[in-house]
C-alpha positions in Angstrom: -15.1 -24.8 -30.6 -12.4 -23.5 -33.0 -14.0 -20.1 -33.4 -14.2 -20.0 -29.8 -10.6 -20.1 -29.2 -9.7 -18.2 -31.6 -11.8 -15.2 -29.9 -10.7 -15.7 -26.5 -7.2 -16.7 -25.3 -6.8 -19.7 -23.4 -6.6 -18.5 -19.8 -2.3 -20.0 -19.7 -1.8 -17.6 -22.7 -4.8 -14.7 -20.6 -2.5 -15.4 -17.5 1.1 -14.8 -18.9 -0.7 -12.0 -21.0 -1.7 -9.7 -18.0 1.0 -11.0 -15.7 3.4 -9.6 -18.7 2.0 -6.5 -18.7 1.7 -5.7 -15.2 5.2 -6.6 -14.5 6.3 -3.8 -17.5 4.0 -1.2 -15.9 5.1 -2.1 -12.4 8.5 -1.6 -13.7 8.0 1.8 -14.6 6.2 2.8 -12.0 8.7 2.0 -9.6 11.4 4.3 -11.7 8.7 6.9 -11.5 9.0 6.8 -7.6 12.9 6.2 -7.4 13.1 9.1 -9.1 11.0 11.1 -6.5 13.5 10.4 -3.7 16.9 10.6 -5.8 18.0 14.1 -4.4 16.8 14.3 -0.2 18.9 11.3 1.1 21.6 13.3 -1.0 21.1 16.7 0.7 23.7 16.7 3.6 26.3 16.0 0.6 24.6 18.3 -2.0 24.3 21.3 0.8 27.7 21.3 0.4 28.6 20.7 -3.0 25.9 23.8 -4.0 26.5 26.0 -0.6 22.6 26.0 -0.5 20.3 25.8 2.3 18.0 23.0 3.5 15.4 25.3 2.6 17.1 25.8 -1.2 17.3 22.2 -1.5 14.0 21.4 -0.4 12.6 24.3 -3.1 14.2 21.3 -5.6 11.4 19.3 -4.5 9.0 21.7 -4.3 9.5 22.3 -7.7 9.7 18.8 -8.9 5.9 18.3 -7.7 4.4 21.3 -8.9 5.4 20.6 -12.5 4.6 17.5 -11.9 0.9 18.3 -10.7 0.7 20.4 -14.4 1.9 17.9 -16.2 0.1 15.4 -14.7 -3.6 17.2 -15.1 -2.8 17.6 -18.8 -1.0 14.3 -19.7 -4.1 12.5 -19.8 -5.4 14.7 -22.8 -2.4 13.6 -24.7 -2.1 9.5 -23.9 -6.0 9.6 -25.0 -5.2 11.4 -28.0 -1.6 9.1 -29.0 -2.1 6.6 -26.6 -0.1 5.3 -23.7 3.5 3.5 -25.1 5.0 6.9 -26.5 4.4 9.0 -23.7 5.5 6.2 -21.2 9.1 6.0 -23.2 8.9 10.2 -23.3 8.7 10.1 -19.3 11.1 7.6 -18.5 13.7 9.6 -20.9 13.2 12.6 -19.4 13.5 11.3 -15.9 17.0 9.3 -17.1 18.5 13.2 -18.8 17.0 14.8 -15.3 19.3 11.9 -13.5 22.1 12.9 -15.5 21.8 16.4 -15.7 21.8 16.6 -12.0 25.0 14.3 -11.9 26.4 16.8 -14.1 25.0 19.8 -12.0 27.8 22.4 -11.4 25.4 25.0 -9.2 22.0 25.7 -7.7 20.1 27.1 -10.6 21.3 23.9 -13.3 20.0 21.5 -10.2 16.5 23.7 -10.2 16.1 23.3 -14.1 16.9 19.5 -14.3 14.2 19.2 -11.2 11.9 20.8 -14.0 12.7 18.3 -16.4 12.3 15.7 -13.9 8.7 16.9 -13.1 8.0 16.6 -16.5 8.9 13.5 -16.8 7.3 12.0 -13.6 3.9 14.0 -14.6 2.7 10.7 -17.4 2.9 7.8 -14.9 -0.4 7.6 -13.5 -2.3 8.5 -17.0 -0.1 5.9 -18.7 -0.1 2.9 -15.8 -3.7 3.1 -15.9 -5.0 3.3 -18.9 -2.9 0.1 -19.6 -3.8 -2.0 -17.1 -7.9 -0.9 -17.4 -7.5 -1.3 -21.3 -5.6 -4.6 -21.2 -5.6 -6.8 -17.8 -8.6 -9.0 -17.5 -11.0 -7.4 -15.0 -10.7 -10.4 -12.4 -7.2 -9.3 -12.3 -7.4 -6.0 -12.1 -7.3 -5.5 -8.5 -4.1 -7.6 -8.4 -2.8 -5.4 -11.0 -3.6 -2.1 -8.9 -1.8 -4.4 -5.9 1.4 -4.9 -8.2 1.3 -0.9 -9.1 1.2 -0.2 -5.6 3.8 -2.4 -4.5 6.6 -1.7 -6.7 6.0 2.4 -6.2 7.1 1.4 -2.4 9.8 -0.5 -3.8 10.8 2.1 -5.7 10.6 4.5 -2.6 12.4 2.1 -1.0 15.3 1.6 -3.2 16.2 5.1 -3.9 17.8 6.3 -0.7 19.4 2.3 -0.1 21.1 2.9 -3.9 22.3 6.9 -3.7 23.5 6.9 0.0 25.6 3.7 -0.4 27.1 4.8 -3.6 27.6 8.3 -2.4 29.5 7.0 0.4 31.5 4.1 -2.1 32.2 7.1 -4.7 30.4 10.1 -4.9 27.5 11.9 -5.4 27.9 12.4 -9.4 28.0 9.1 -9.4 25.4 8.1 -7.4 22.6 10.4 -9.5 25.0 9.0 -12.9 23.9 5.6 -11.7 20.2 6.6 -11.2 20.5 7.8 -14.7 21.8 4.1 -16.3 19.0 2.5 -14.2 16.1 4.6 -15.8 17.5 4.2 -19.5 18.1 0.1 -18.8 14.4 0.0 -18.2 13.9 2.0 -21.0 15.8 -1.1 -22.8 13.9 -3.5 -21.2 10.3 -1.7 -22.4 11.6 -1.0 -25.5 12.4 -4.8 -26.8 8.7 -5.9 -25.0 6.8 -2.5 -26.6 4.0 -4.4 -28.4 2.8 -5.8 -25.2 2.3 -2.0 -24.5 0.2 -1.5 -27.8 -3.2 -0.3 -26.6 -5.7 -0.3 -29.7 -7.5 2.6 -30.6 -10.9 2.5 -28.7 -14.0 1.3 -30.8 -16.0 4.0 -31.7 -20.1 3.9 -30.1 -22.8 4.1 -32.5 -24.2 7.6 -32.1 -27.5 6.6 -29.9 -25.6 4.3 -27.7 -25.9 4.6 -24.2 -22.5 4.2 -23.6 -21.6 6.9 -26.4 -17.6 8.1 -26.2 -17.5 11.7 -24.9 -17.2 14.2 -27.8 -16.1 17.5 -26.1 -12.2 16.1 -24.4 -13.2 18.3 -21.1 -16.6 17.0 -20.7 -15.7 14.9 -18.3 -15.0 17.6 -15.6 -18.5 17.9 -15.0 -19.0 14.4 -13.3 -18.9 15.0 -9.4 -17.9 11.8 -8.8 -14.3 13.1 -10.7 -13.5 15.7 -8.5 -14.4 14.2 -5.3 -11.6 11.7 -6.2 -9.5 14.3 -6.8 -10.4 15.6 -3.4 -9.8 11.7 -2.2 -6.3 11.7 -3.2 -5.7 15.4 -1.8 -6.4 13.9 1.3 -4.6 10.8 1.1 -1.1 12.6 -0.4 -1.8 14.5 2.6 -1.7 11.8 4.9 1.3 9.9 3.1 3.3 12.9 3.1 2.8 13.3 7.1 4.0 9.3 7.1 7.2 9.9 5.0 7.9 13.6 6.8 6.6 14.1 10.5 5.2 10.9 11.7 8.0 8.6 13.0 9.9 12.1 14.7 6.7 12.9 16.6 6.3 9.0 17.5 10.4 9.6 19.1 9.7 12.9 21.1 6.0 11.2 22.8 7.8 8.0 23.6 11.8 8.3 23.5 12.3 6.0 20.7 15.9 5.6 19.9 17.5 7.8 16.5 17.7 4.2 15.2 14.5 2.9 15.2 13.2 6.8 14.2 13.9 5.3 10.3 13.3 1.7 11.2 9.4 3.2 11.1 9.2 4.2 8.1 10.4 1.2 6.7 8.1 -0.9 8.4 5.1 1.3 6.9 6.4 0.8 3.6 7.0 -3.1 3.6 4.0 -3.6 5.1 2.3 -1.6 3.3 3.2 -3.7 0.5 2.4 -6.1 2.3 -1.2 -5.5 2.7 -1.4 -4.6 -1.1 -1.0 -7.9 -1.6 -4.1 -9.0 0.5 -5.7 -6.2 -0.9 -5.9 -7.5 -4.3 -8.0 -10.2 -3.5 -10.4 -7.8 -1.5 -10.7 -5.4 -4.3 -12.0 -8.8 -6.8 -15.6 -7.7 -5.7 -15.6 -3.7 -7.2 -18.9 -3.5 -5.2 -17.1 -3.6 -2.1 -14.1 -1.2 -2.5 -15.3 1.8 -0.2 -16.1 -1.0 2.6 -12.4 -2.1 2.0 -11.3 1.7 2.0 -13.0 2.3 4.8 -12.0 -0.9 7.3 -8.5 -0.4 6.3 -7.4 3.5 7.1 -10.1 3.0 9.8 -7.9 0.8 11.9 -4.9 3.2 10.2 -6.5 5.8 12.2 -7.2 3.5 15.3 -3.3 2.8 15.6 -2.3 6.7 14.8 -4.2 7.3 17.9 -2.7 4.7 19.8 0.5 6.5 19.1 -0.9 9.9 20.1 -2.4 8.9 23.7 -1.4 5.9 24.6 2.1 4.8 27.0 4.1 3.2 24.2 6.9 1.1 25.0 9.6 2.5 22.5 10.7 -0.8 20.9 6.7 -1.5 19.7 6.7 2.1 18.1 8.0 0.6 14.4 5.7 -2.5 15.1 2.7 -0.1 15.3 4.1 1.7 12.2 4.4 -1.6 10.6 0.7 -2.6 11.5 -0.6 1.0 10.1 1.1 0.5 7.0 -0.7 -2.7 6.6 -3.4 -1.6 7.3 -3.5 1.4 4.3 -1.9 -1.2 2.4 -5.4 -3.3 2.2 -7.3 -0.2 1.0 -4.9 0.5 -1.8 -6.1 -1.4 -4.8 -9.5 -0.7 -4.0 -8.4 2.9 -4.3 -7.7 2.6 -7.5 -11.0 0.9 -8.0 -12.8 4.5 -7.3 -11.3 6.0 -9.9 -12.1 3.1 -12.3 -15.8 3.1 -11.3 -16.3 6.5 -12.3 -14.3 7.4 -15.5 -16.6 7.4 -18.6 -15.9 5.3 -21.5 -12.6 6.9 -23.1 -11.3 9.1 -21.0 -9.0 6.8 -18.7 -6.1 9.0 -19.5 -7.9 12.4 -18.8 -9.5 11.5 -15.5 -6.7 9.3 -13.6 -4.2 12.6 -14.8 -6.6 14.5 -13.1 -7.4 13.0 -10.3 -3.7 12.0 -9.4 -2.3 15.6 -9.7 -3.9 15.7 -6.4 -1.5 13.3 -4.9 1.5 16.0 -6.0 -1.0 19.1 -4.7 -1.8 16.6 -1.4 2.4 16.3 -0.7 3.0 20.2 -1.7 0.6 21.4 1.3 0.7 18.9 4.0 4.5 20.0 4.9 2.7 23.8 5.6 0.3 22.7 7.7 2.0 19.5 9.9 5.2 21.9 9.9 4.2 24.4 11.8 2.8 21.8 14.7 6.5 20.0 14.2 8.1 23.5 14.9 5.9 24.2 17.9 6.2 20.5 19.5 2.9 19.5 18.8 4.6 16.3 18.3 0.3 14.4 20.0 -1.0 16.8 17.6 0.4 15.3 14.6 -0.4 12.0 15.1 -3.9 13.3 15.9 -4.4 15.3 13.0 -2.8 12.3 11.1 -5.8 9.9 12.1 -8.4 13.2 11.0 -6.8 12.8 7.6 -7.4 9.2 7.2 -10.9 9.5 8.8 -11.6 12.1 5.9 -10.2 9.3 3.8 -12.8 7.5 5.0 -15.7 10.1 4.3 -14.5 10.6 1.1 -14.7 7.4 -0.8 -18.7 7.0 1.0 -19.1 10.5 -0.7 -17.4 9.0 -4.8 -20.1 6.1 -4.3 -22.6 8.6 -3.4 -21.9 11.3 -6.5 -21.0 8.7 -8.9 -24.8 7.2 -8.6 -26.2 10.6 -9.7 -26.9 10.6 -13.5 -25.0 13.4 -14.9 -25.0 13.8 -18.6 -21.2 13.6 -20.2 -21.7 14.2 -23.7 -20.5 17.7 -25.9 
């Protein structure tokens, strides 16, 4: 009974362990996302302050994601090879200097190379979250843990523009990006005195005729199908997100005369809802069996309430409820999400795969803009929504198609 314990932790002691954990990783993830949103809700002040163009500012961000895509594919090489904690307090850093190097910004060109740094430093997340909550969260937890992850990158969505505009408006600016800068480096603190519960052992090594053998040759795992057509899944969903955040709610106020206030009220309803249905879908994603279903249901009724939005006589004031009840929707699918990816990484190569497979969220939110811009610009405000609920049917298609690859036997070994 002694030897028992001693082996296992009590589930109190399991609990507070993976509780612990998640909370650190959801902390940093939501610093990851603040950080995404620290320079749009500053642009009519910054279009000013650099004479530059909405077009030069919104280069910034173009910018920002495509490093981050590059750094993103290859991070995962480097928290296999050193592990999670370092790179995690390397990418927080970096995004606390970007913070203050933009406060500090006295043109264009300075802005553009701190975006750089910034990218950099946003790149590790997804490597790093995940291959600590797969390595140390008890699997019946896991899907709350992808729940968590999810939440507090809306939070962090959430908080940014709330923070910079109201101190812009209180100060200035500087201060505003200064203050995004003290956040990013007090969570720093607050990893940095809790950094052994981000200690991830080195993996144990597989006898050599094992049939769960660790891959020898680091890029092996690019020839599993079932990788890539997650990557392809979270092209598509960036994709869709990105029409959310950028074209959605404008379109909704052109088809049914929805009121410049409520145009933002949307989005915010997406996002806490979303949330929202992360929550419920933690407990749905407790069965890994039965996380396409899960994907499926929820960005099928997504897409069922984007087309209500296209064709349907919408009374304005239930516009932001309908947004509220597609985010909710999505929400439900997210942890199970996650759960694709987990199904089909090999043993050993968390970091690798989920850096691979997440640089298409950054590739997914560089493209969309191209395509949903051009209908924006030619007041195909019913063909946005429309091609909205297309994207989350491919959603759909996609994660039938990772169950469908990831049961053929493909060998991963050097």
């Amino acid at each position: 009974m002694s030897s028992s314990s001693t082996t296992h932790p009590l589930p109190a002691v399991a609990l507070r362990q993976d509780a612990s954990l998640i909370g650190l990783v959801g902390l940093a993830h939501m610093i990851s996302h603040f950080s995404q949103l620290l320079l749009p809700p500053l642009f009519p002040w910054l279009k000013d302050a650099l004479n530059a163009s909405y077009a030069e500012l919104g280069f910034l961000m173009s910018v920002f994601f495509v490093v981050s895509c590059l750094v993103q594919a290859g991070s995962g090489f480097v928290v296999d090879r050193f592990g999670p904690r370092p790179v995690l307090f390397a990418g927080l850093a970096l995004l606390g200097v970007a913070a203050f190097g933009f406060a500090a910004s006295t043109g264009y060109w300075m802005m553009a190379f701190f975006a750089i740094v910034a990218g950099v430093g946003n790149g590790v997340f997804h490597p790093v979250d995940y291959t600590l909550l797969n390595r140390k969260v008890s699997a019946p937890r896991l899907g709350h843990a992808y729940s968590v992850h999810g939440i507090t990158g809306s939070l962090g969505w959430a908080l940014a523009p709330a923070m910079m505009v109201s101190i812009t408006l209180a100060y200035s600016w500087r201060a505003a990006l200064a203050s995004a800068g003290v956040l990013a480096f007090v969570v720093v603190a607050v990893l940095w005195f809790n950094r052994d519960r981000l200690d991830v052992p080195a993996a144990p090594k597989q006898p050599a005729g094992s049939a769960h053998a660790p891959v020898e040759n680091p890029m092996a795992f690019m020839r599993i199908p079932a990788v890539w057509m997650c990557f392809g899944f979270f092209f598509v969903y960036a994709m869709a997100l990105s029409v959310v955040q950028a074209f959605a709610p404008e379109a909704a106020r052109h088809l049914h005369n929805v009121p410049l206030s409520l145009v933002a009220v949307c989005l915010t309803t997406y996002m806490l809802c979303s949330a929202g249905g992360m929550v419920l879908g933690g407990f749905l994603a407790s069965d890994p069996a039965r996380c396409e279903r899960i994907v499926g249901i929820g960005f099928g009724l997504a897409a069922c309430v984007a087309l209500v939005l296209a064709f349907a006589h919408v009374p304005a004031a239930a516009v932001p409820v309908l947004f509220g009840a597609m985010g909710f929707a999505a929400g439900i699918a997210g942890p199970s999400r996650d759960l694709l990816v987990k199904r089909s990484t090999p043993a050993n190569a968390t970091g690798r795969v989920y850096g691979v497979v997440y640089s298409g969220l950054d590739i997914g939110q560089a493209i969309s803009p191209l395509i949903f811009g051009v209908l924006m610009d030619h007041g195909q405000y019913q063909g946005v929504l429309i091609g909205l609920a297309v994207v989350q049917g491919l959603l759909i298609a996609s994660a039938f198609n990772v169950r469908r690859v990831r049961r053929t036997a493909v060998p991963v070994a050097a």
